[in-house]
DOPA-506619 format. One line per 8 residues: their letters; for each residue x, y, z of C-alpha. Coordinates in nm, 2 decimals. Layout:
<atoms>
A = X/Y/Z  ...
</atoms>
This chain:
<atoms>
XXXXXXXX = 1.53/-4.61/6.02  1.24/-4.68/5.76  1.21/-4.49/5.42  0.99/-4.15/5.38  0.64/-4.25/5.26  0.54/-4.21/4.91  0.21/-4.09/4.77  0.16/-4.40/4.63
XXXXXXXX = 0.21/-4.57/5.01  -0.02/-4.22/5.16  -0.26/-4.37/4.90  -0.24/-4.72/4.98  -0.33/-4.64/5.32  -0.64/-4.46/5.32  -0.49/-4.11/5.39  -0.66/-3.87/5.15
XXXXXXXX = -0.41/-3.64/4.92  -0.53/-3.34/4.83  -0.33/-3.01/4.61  -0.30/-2.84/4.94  -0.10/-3.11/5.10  0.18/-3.10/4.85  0.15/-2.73/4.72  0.34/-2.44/4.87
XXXXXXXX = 0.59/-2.63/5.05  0.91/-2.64/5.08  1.10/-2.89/4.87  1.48/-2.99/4.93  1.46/-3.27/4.65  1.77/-3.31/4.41  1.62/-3.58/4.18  1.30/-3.44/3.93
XXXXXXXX = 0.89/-3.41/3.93  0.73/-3.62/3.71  0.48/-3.43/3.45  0.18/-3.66/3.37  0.31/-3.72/2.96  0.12/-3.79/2.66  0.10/-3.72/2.29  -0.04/-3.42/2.12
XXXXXXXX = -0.37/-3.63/2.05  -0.38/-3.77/2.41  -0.42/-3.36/2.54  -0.70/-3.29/2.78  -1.01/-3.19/2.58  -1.14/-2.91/2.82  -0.77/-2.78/2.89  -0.74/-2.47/3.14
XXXXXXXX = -0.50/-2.22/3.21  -0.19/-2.33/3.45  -0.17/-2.70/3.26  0.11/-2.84/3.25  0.22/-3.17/3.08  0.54/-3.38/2.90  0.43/-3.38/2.47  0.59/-3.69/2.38
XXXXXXXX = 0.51/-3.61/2.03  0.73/-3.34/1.98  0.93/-3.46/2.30  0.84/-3.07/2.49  0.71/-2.97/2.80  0.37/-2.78/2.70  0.14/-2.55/2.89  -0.23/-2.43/2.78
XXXXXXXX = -0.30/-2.03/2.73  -0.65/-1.97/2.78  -0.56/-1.60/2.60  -0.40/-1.80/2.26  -0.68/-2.11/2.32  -0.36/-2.32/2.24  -0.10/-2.54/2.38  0.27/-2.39/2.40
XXXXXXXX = 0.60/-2.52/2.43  0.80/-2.36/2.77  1.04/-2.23/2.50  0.77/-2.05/2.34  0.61/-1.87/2.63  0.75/-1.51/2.54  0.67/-1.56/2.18  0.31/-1.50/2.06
XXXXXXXX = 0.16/-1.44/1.73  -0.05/-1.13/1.52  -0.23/-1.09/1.25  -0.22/-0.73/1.09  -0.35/-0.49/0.77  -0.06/-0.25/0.60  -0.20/-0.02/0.42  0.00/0.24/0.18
XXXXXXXX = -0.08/0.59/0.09  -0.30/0.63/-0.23  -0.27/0.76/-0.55  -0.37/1.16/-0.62  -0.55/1.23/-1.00  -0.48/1.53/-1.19  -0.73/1.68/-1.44  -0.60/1.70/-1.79
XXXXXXXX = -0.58/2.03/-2.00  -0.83/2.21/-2.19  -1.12/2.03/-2.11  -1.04/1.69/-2.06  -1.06/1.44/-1.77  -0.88/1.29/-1.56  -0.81/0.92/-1.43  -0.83/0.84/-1.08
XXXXXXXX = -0.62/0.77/-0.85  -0.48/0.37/-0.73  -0.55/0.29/-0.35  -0.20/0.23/-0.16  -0.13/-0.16/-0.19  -0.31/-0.40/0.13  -0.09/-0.66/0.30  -0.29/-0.87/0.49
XXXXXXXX = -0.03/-1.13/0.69  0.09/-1.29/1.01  0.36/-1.32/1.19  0.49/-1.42/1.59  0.66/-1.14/1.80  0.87/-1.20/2.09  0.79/-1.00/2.39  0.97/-0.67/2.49
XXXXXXXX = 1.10/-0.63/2.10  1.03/-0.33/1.95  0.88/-0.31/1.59  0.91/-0.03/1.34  0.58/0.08/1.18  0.57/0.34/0.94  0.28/0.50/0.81  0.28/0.61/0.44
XXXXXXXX = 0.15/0.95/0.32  -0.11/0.99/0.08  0.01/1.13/-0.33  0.00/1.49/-0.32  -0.22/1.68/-0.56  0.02/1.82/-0.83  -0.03/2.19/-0.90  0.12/2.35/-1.28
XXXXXXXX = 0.21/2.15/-1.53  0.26/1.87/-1.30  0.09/1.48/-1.35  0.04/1.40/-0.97  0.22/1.17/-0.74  0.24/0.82/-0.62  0.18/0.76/-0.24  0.43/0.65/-0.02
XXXXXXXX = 0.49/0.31/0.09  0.39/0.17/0.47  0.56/-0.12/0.64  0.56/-0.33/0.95  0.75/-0.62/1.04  1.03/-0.60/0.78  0.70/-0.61/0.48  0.63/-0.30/0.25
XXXXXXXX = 0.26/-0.20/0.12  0.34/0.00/-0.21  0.23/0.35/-0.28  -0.03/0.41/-0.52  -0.03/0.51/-0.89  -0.13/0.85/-0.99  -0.41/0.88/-1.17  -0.39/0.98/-1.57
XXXXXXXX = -0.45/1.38/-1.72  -0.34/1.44/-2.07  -0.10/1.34/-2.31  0.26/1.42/-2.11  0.08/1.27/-1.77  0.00/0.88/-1.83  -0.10/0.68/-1.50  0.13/0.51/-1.32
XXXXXXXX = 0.20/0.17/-1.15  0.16/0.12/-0.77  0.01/-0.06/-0.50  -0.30/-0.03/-0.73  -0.26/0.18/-1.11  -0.39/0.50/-1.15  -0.69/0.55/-1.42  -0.66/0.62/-1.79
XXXXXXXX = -0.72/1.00/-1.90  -0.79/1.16/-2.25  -0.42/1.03/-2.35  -0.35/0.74/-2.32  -0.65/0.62/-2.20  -0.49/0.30/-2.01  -0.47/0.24/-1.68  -0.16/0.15/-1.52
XXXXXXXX = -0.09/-0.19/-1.31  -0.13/-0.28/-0.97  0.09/-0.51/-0.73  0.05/-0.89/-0.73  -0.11/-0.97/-0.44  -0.12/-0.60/-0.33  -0.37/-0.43/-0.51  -0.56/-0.42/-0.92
XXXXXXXX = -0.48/-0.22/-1.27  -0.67/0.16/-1.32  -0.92/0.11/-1.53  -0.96/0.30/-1.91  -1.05/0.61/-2.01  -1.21/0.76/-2.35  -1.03/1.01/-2.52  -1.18/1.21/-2.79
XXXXXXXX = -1.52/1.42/-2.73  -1.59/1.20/-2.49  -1.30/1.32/-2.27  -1.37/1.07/-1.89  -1.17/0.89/-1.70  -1.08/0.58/-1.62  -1.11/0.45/-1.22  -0.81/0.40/-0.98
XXXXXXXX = -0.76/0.04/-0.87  -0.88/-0.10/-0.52  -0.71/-0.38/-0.32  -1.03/-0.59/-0.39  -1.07/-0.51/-0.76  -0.97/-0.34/-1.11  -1.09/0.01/-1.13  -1.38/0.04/-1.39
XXXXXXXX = -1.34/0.13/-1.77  -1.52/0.47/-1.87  -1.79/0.38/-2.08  -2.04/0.50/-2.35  -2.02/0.82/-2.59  -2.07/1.18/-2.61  -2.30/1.30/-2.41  -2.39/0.97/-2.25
XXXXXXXX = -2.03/0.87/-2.18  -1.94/0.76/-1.80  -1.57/0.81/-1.60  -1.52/0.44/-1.48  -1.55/0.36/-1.10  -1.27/0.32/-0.83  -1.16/-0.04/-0.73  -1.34/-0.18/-0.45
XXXXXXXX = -1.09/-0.19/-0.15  -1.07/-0.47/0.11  -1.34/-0.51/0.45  -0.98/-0.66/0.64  -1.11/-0.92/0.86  -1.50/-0.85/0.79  -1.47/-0.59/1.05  -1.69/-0.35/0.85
XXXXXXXX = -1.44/-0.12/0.75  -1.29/-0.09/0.36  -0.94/0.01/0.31  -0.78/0.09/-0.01  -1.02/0.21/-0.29  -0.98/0.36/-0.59  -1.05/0.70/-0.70  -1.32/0.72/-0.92
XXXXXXXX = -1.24/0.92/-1.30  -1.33/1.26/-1.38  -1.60/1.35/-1.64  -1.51/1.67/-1.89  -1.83/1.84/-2.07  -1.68/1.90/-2.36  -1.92/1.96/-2.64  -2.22/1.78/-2.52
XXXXXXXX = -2.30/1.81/-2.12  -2.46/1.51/-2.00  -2.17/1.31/-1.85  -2.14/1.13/-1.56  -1.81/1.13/-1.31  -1.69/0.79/-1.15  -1.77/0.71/-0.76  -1.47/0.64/-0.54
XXXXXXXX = -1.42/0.24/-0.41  -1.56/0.16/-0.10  -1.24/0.19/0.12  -1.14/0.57/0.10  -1.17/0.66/-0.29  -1.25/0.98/-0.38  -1.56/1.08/-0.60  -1.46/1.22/-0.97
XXXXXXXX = -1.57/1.56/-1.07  -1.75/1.73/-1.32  -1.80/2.04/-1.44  -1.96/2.21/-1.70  -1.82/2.55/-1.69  -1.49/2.56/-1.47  -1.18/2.34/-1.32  -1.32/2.13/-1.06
XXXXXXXX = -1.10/1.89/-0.90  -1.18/1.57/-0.74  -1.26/1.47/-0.38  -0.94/1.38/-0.18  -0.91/1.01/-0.07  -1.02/0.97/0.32  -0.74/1.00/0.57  -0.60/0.64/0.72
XXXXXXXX = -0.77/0.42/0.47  -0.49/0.44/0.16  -0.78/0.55/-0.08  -0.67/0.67/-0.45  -0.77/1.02/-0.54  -1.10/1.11/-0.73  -0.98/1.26/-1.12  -1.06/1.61/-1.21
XXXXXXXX = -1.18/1.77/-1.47  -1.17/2.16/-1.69  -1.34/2.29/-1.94  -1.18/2.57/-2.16  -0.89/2.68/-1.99  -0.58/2.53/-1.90  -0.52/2.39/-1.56  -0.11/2.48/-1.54
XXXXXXXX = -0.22/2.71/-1.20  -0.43/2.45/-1.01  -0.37/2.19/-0.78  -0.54/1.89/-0.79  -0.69/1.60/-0.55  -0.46/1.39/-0.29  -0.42/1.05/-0.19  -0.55/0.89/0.15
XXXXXXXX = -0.29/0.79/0.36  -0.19/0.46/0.50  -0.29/0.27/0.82  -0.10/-0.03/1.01  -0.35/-0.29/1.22  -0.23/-0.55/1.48  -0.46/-0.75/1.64  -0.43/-1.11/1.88
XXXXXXXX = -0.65/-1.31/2.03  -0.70/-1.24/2.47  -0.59/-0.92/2.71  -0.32/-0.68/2.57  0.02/-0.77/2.59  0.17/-0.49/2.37  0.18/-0.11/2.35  0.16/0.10/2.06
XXXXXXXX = -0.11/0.29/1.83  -0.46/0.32/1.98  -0.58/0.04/2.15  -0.91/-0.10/2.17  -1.03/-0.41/2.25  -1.35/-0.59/2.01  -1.49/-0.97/2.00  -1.20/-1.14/2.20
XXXXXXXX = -0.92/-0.94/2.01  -0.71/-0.62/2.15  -0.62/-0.39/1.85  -0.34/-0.16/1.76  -0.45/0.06/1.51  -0.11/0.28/1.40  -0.21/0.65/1.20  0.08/0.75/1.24
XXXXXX = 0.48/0.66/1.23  0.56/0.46/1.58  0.64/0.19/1.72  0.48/-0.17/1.81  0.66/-0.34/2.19  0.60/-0.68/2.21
</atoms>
């Protein structure tokens, strides 16, 4: 009885083999397939989906994933990797007393990472709230922290009033008031410092800090003194969309009128008031985009029975490259990418 023919001896004698001729059949083999092997250099240049080969660089069999455009080991098939934004809730800003005014608020700290999920785990996201506005006698709050994937985006600072109400630390620091007219400090690699105020007749804020930059220092005197800016917040990805501005400072009249309030940061910040006549607080920080708190301002009577401007709250962002593959969020799809934009406390299923 002669041995079964090879491919090499099908070959040999003219007979043409084709995929269908050895595809979808049945095989009772107890011995192995040999993979066509290589190194990592020696991979096919115009690799498609399906691929298969031996990597005798990192001694792995490897298959190409048109979705990830890259080469994976078998091990690795139900691991794949994201990119994602956490954004914090921002500060709020309080006016200060009697005709003074106030700092704005620091934008929630921007983490801005990667990381590889394994399919079918679920992953905690939780969405901070923005710094309520503080009625009374109150200074304002920090907002609350967001996290994803075991990181934390810190709060940010409240903005500064008067003397008993300084700015405080956060994701980015509030903006300096009338007293003291500092602005508090941000988190490395988070967020920036508040910026300072002028105390005195001059009586404007300082801006809130912005995940892209310091808020602005109030400048000037009298009646040509300006509230500083909010921090410019972060355009994640060059998507067109900021996150995490500051709030710009508030502007008190005082004795002479012609003051100017600070503009929020481009990422949520809200505008700083003035008034000439009355309490007028600042504009809130925009929902979902961790933007600080605009800084208020009052002329002539005390603001002990008025509440004041909030904080933005946070956002979480996940995006890969190809179809989607998890659930959670909204999801859209834009430039090759599928998104998972979170608004809300949930949960991310690899």
């Amino acid at each position: 009885m002669g041995r079964a023919r090879t491919l090499a001896d099908l070959g040999s004698t003219g007979v043409s083999v084709t995929p269908a001729g050895v595809s979808d059949q049945a095989n009772s083999s107890t011995g192995y397939f040999d993979l066509p092997a290589g190194t990592t250099a020696q991979r096919p240049g115009s690799p498609g989906t399906g691929m298969i080969r031996y990597n005798t660089t990192n001694q792995q069999p490897e298959w190409y994933d048109t979705n990830a455009s890259s080469w994976k080991n078998f091990s690795d098939s139900l691991i794949y990797p994201v990119e994602f934004a956490i954004v914090a809730g921002g500060g709020s800003a309080k006016a200060g007393d009697y005709a003074t005014g106030g700092g704005g608020g620091g934008a929630g700290g921007l983490i801005d990472s990667s990381t590889n999920v394994t399919q079918s785990t679920a992953y905690s996201i939780v969405i901070g709230a923005g710094g309520a506005g503080a009625g009374g006698g109150g200074g304002g709050n920090n907002g609350s922290n967001s996290s994803a994937f075991s990181l934390i985006a810190i709060g940010g600072g409240q903005g500064a009033a008067y003397a008993n109400f300084a700015p405080t630390s956060g994701g980015s620091g509030g903006g300096g008031g009338y007293q003291p007219t500092s602005g508090a400090s941000g988190t490395t690699g988070q967020g920036n410092a508040g910026g300072s105020g002028i105390g005195g007749t001059d009586r404007v804020g300082g801006g809130g800090g912005g995940a892209g930059g310091t808020g602005g220092n109030a400048t000037g005197s009298n009646s040509s003194s300006v509230a500083g800016n909010g921090g410019v917040g972060i355009n994640w990805k060059s998507l067109g969309t900021y996150y995490a501005g500051g709030g710009g400072g508030g502007a008190a009249p005082w004795v002479e009128g012609g003051k100017t309030a600070g503009t929020g940061g481009s990422g949520g910040g809200g505008n700083g008031a003035r008034s000439t006549n009355q309490f007028l607080a600042g504009d809130n920080g925009s929902a979902n985009t961790g933007g600080g708190a605009g800084g208020g301002c009052i002329n002539g009577v005390s603001a002990s029975n008025v509440a004041n401007a909030s904080g933005g709250s946070g956002v979480v962002i996940i995006r890969y490259p190809g179809q989607q593959r998890g659930t959670g969020g909204t999801v859209t799809s834009s430039g090759g990418y599928t998104y998972h934009t979170f608004t809300s406390s949930g949960t991310y299923t690899a």
